[in-house]
C-alpha positions as CSV (number, residue, x, y, z in Angstrom):
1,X,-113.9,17.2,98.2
2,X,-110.8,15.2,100.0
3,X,-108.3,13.7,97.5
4,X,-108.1,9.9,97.6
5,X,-104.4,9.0,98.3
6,X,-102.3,6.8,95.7
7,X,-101.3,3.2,97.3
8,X,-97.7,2.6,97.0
9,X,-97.1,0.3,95.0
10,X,-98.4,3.0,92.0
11,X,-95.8,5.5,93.6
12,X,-92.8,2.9,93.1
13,X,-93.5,2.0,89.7
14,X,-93.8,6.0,88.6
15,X,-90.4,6.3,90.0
16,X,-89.3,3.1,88.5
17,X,-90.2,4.2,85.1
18,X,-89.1,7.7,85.6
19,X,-85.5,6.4,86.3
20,X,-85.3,4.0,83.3
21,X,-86.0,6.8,80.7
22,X,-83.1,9.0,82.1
23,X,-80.4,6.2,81.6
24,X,-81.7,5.3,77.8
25,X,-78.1,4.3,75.7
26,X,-79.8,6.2,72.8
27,X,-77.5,8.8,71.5
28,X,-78.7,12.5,71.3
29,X,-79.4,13.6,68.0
30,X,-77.3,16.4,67.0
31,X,-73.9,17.8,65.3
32,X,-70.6,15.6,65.6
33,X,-67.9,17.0,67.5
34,X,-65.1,18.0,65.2
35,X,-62.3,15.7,65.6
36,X,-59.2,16.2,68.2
37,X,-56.1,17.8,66.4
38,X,-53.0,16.0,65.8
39,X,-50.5,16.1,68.3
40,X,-47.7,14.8,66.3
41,X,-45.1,18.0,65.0
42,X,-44.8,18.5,61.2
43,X,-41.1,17.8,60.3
44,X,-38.9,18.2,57.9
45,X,-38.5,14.9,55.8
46,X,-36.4,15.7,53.0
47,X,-34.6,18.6,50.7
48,X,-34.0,18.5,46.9
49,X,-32.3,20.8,44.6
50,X,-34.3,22.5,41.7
51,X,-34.0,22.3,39.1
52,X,-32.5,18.9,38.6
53,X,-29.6,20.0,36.5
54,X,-26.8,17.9,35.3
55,X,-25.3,20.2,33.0
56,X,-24.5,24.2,32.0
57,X,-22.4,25.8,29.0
58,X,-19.7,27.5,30.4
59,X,-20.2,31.4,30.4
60,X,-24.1,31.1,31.5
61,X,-25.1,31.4,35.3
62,X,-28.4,29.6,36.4
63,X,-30.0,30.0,39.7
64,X,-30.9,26.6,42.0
65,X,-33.7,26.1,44.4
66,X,-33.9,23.9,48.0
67,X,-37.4,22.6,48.5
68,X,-38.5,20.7,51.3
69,X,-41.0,18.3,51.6
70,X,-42.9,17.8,55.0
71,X,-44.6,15.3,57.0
72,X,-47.5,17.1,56.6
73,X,-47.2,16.7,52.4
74,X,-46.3,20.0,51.9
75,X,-43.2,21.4,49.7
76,X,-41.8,24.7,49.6
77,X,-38.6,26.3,49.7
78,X,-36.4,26.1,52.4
79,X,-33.2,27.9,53.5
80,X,-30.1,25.9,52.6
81,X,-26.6,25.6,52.9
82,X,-25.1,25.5,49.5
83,X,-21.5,24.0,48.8
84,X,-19.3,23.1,45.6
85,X,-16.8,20.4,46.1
86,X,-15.1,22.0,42.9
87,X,-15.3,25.8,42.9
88,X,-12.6,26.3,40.4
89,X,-15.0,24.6,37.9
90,X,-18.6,25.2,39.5
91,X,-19.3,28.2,42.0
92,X,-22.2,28.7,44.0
93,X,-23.2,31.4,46.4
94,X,-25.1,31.6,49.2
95,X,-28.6,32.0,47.2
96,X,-27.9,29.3,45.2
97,X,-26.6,30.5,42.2
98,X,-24.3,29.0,39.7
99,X,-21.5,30.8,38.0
100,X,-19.2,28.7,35.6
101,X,-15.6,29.4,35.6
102,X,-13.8,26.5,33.2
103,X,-14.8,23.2,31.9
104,X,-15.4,20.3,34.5
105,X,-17.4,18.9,37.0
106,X,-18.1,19.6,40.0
107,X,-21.1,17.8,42.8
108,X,-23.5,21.2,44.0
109,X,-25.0,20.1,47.5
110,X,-27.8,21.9,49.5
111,X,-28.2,20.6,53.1
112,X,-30.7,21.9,55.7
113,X,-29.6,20.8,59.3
114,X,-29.0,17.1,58.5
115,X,-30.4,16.8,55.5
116,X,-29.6,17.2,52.1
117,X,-29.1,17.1,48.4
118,X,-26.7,16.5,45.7
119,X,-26.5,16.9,41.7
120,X,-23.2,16.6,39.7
121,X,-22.9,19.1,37.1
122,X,-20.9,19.5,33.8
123,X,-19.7,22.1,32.7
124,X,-19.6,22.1,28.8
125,X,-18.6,24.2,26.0
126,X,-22.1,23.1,24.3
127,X,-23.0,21.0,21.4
128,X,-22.2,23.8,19.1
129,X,-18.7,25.6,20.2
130,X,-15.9,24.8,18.0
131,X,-12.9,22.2,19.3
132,X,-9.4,21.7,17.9
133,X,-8.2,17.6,18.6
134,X,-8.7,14.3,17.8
135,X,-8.6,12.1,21.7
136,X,-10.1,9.1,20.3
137,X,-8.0,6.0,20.8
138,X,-6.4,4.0,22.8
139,X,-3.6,5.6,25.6
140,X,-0.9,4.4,27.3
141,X,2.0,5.4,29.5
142,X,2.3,7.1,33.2
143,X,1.7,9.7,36.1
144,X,3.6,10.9,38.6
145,X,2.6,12.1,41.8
146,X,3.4,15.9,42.3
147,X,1.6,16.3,46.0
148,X,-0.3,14.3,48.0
149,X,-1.9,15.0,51.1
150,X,-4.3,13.1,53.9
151,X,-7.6,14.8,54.6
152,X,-8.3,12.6,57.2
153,X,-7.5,9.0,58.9
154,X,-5.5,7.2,61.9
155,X,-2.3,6.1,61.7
156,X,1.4,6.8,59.5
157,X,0.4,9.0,56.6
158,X,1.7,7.4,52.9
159,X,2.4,10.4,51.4
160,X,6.1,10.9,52.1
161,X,6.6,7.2,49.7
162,X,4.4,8.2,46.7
163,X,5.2,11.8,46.1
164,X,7.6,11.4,43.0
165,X,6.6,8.2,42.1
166,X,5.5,7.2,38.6
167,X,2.5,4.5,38.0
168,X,1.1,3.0,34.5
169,X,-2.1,4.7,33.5
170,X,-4.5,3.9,30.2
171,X,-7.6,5.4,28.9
172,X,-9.5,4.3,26.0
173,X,-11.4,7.4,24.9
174,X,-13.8,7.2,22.2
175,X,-14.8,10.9,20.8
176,X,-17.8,12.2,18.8
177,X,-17.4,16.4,18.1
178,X,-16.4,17.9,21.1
179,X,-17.5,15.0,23.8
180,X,-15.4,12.2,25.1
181,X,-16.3,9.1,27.1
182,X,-14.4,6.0,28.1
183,X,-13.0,4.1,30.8
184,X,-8.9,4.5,32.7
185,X,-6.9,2.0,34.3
186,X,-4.3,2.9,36.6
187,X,-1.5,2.0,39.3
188,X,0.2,-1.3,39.0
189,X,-1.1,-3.9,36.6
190,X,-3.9,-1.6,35.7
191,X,-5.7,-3.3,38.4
192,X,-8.2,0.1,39.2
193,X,-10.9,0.3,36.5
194,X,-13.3,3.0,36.0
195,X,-15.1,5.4,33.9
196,X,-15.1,9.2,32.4
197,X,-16.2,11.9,30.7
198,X,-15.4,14.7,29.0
199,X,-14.8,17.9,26.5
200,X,-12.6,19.3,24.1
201,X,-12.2,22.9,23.9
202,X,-11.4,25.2,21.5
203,X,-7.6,25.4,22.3
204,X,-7.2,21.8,22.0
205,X,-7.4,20.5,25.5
206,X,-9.1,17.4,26.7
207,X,-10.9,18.1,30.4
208,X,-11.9,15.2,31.8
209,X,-13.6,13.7,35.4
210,X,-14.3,10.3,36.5
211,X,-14.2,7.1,38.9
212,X,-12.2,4.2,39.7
213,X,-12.5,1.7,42.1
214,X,-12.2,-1.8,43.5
215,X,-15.0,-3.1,44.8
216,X,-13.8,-6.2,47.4
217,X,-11.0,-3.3,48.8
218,X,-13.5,-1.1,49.3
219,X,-11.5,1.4,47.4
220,X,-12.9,4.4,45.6
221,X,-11.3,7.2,43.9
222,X,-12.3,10.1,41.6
223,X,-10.6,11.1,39.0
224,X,-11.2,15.4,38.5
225,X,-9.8,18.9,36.8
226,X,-8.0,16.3,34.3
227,X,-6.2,19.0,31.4
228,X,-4.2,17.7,28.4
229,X,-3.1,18.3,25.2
230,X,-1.8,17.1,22.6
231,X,2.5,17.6,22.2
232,X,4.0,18.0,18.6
233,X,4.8,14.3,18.6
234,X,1.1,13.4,19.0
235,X,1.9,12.4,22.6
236,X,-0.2,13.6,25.8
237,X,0.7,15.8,28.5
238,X,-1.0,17.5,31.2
239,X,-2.0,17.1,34.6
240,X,-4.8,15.9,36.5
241,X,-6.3,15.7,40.5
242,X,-7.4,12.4,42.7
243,X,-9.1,11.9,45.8
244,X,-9.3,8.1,47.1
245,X,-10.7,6.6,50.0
246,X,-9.7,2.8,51.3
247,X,-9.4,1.6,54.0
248,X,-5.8,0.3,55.6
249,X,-4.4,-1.2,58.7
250,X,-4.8,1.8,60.6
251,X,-8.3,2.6,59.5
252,X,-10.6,4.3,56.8
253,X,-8.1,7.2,55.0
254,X,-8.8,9.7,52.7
255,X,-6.3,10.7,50.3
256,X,-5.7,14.1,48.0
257,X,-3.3,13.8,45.2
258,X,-2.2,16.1,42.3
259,X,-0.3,14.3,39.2
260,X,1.0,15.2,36.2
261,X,1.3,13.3,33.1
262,X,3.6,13.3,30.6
263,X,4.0,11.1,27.0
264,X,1.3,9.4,26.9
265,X,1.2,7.4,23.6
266,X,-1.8,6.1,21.5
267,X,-1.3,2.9,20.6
């Protein structure tokens, strides 16, 4: 039996309907593709030192760590740089390790390329050890510079006009046990105020560290390794380091001085 042909016009719609079912919007059904990694690097954001110490009886050792904390949210140790600006006071080795070597203070820093971190440690006698002294009271009288020399800046240095030269200092040191605290005044009209801190050891000597500044100079200065004691006329005596940074016609300058002081009276 002969097959009938199909008119057209059935042919065209067939095709027409074929071709709209292969263009349907509707999404396949099936698993999500897992989204495209990052392609932003995970950094290094910041370091800190651990523990966060602030102070250590002298004679113990204690051992510091450098973590870092990533972009990423991550922390975990890092390897650091480790530097004391006061080794005669506060060692620390390459591992980060303290050792203690006489009362003071000195600033441990950890820094990882250009990053880093800072604590300033004391080192104490403790709560406990004996002391020989009473520091308490008001002190007045002077300091002369011994040595001075410019770590850095433009310009004349200063030095050669202040080494020998005597300026008015005061502290007013108030003193429970073996601690001290208080404030200093110093140079000409007492004009530089700041603060410190301190121990008295069993020998009778008063260590003490601190800052002065003026704030519309922009002037800073630290006050460190500070060892006195008291003379048999009650008077004090001893010696004492400063670093300062100001600023003067020439530019930003930074200044290291040693000092002695001599007959300082409690009034």
């Amino acid at each position: 039996m002969a097959r009938t042909p199909r008119p057209r016009w059935i042919l065209g719609l067939v095709a027409v309907a074929v071709g709209c079912s292969s263009t349907s919007s509707t999404p396949p059904v099936g698993p999500s593709s897992p989204p495209a990694p990052s392609s932003e690097p995970i950094v290094l954001k910041s370091v800190a030192i651990v523990p966060s110490v602030s102070e250590i009886v002298l004679g113990a050792t204690m051992s510091l760590q450098a973590i870092g904390h990533y972009s990423d949210g991550r922390e975990m140790p890092v390897a650091a740089t480790w530097a004391s600006d006061n080794p005669v006071v506060l060692e620390v080795d390459p591992n980060g390790r303290l050792s203690t070597h006489r009362l003071g203070a000195a600033t441990i820093a950890a820094s990882v390329d250009q990053l880093s971190d800072a604590r300033r440690v004391w080192v104490t006698p403790g709560q406990d050890a004996p002391f020989t002294g009473d520091f308490s009271g008001r002190w007045e009288g002077g300091f002369l510079v011994a040595s001075c020399e410019r770590v850095s800046g433009p310009g004349p240095s200063i030095c050669r006009s202040l080494v020998g030269g005597v300026s008015p200092i005061r502290l007013e040191l108030t003193q429970q046990r073996n601690a001290i605290s208080g404030s200093v005044a110093l140079y000409s009209d007492l004009r530089i105020l700041g603060s410190v801190t301190g121990w008295v050891d069993g020998n009778g000597t008063l260590v003490l560290d601190g800052t002065y500044s003026i704030e519309e100079q922009s002037f800073q200065g630290r006050l460190y390794n500070w060892d006195s004691h008291l003379d048999s006329s009650g008077h004090m005596a001893g010696s004492f380091a400063a670093n300062e940074h100001f600023t003067n016609a020439f530019g930003p300058q930074v200044m290291e001085y040693r000092n002695t002081v001599s007959g300082l009276t409690r009034r």
